[in-house]
C-alpha positions as CSV (number, residue, x, y, z in Angstrom):
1,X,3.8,-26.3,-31.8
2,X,6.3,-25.8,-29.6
3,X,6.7,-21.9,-30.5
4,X,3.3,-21.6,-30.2
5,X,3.2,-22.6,-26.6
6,X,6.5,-20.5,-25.4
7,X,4.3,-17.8,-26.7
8,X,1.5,-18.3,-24.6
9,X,3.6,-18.6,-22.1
10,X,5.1,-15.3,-22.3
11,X,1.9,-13.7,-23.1
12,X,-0.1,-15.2,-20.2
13,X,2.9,-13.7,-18.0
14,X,2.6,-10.5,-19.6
15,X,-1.3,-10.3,-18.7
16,X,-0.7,-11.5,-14.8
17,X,0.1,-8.2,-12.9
18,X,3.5,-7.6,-10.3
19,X,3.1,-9.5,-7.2
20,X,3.3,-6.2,-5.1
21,X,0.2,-4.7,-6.7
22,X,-3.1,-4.8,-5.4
23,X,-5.0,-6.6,-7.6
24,X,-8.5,-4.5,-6.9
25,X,-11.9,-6.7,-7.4
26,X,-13.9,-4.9,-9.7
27,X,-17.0,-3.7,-6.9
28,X,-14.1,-2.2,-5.0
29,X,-14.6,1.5,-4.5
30,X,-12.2,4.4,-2.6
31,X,-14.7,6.3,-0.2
32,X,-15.9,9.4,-2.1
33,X,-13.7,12.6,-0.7
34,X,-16.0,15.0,1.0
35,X,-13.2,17.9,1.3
36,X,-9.9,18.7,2.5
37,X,-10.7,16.4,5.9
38,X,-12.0,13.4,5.1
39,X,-12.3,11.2,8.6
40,X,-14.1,8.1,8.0
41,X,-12.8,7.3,11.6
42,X,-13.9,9.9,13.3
43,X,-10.9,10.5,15.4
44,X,-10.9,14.5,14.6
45,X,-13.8,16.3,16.6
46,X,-16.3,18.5,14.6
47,X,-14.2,21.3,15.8
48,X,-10.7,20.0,15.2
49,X,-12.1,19.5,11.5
50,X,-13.5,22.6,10.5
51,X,-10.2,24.3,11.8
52,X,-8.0,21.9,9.4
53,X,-10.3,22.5,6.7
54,X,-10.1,26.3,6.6
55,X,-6.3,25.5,7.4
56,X,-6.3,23.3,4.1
57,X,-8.6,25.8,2.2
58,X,-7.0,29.1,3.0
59,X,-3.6,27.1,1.7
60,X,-5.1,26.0,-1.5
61,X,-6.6,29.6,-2.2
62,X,-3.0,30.7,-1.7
63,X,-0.7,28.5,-3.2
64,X,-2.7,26.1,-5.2
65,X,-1.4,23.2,-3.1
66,X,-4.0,20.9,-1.7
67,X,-3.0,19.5,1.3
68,X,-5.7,17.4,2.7
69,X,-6.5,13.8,5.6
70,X,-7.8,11.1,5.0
71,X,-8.8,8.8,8.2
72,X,-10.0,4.7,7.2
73,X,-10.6,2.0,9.1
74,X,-9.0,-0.5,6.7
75,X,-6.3,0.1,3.6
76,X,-8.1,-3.4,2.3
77,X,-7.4,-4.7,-0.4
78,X,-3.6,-3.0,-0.1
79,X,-1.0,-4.3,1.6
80,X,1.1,-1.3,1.7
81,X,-0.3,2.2,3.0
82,X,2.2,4.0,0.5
83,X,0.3,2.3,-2.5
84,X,-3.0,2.2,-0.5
85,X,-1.9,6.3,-0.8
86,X,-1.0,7.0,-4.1
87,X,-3.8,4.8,-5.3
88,X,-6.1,7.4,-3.6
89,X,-4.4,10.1,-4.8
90,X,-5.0,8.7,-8.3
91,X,-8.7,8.1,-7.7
92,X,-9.6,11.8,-6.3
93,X,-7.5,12.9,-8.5
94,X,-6.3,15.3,-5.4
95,X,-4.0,18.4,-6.5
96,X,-4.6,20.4,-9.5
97,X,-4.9,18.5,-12.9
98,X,-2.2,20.5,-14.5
99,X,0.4,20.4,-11.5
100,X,-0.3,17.4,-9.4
101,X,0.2,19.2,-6.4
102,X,-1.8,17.3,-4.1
103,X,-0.4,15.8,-0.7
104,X,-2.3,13.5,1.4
105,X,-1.9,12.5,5.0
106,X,-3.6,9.0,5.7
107,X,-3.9,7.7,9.1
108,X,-5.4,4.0,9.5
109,X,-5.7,3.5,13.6
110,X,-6.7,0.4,13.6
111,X,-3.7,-1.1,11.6
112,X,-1.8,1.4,13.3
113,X,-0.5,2.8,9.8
114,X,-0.3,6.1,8.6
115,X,1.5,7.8,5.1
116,X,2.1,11.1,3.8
117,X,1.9,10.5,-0.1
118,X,1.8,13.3,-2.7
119,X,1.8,14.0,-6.0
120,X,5.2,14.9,-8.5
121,X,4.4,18.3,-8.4
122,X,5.1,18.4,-4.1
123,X,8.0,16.1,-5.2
124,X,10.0,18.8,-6.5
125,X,10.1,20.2,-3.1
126,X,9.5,17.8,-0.4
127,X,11.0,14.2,-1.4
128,X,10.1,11.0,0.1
129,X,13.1,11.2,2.8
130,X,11.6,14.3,4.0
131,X,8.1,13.3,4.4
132,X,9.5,10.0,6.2
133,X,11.3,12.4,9.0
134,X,8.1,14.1,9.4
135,X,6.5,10.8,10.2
136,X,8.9,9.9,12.6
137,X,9.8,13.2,14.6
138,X,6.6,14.5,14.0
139,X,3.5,12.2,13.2
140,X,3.9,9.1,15.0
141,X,5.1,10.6,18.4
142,X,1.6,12.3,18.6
143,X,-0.5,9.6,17.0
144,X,1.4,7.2,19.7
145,X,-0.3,8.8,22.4
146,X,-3.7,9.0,19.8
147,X,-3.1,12.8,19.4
148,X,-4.2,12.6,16.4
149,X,-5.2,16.1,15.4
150,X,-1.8,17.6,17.7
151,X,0.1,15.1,14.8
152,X,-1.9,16.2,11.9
153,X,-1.5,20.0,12.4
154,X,2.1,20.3,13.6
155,X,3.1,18.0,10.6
156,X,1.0,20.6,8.6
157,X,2.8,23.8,10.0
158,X,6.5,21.7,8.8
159,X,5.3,20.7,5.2
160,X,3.6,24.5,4.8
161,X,6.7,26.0,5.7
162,X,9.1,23.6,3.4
163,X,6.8,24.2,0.8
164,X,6.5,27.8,1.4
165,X,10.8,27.8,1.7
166,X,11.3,26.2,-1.7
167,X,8.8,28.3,-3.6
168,X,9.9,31.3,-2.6
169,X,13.7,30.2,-3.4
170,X,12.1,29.8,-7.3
């Protein structure tokens, strides 16, 4: 009897998921992408837009990266924008199948949060240390004064160009 009960125990532990994790109900749905832009916000003119999506475009047609936005009100149910991130990542399934070279900047306004996630295929040239300077010297200082699009597209020039670097070094 006793056994019996340390073992459901352990396996009701098993089933219960980490404490960090979003548990996600099960009506819970990403917004469907729509491109390389995707500005549920609507922070980014019509304009500013259509220039980083031929920006993003012309870059996927020659490298294969995608390099895309994503703009939301609310990274509900997450916690964390990094996980909120990858999550997405997972769910568009953003980068090529085969190399996972998708990287993804997310701006939340309202909770004043913003990421750059990406898959392990940009790992191998931009790491996590990198894309946290960008943030800082890059990202933030524009989105503090809500240039938004200024923040977007210089931290685009930076990651093009260390992406660019790296591959050519191959």
């Amino acid at each position: 009897m006793r056994f019996s009960l340390i073992l459901l125990v352990f396996a009701l532990l098993a089933c219960k998921p980490a404490s960090n994790e979003a548990v996600l109900p099960s009506e819970f749905q990403f917004e469907k992408q729509i491109g390389y832009v995707n500005d549920f916000t609507d922070i980014l003119t019509m304009e500013q837009e259509n220039k980083l999506e031929k920006i993003f475009s012309d870059y996927d047609l020659s490298s294969t990266n995608e390099l895309g936005v994503l703009t939301i009100d609310s990274i509900t149910p997450f916690t964390d924008i990094n996980k909120f991130g990858d999550a997405v990542l997972n769910d568009w399934r953003f980068g090529k199948d085969d190399k996972f070279n998708g990287l993804l900047i997310i701006i939340s306004p309202k909770e004043r949060q913003a990421s750059i996630r990406f898959g392990s295929g940009i790992q191998k040239y931009i790491s996590d240390k990198e894309a946290k300077t960008i943030m800082d010297q890059v990202l933030i200082p524009e989105f503090k004064n809500e240039n938004y699009y200024s923040g977007v597209l210089n931290a685009v020039k930076v990651i093009k160009q260390k992406l660019d670097k790296k591959t050519d070094e191959l």
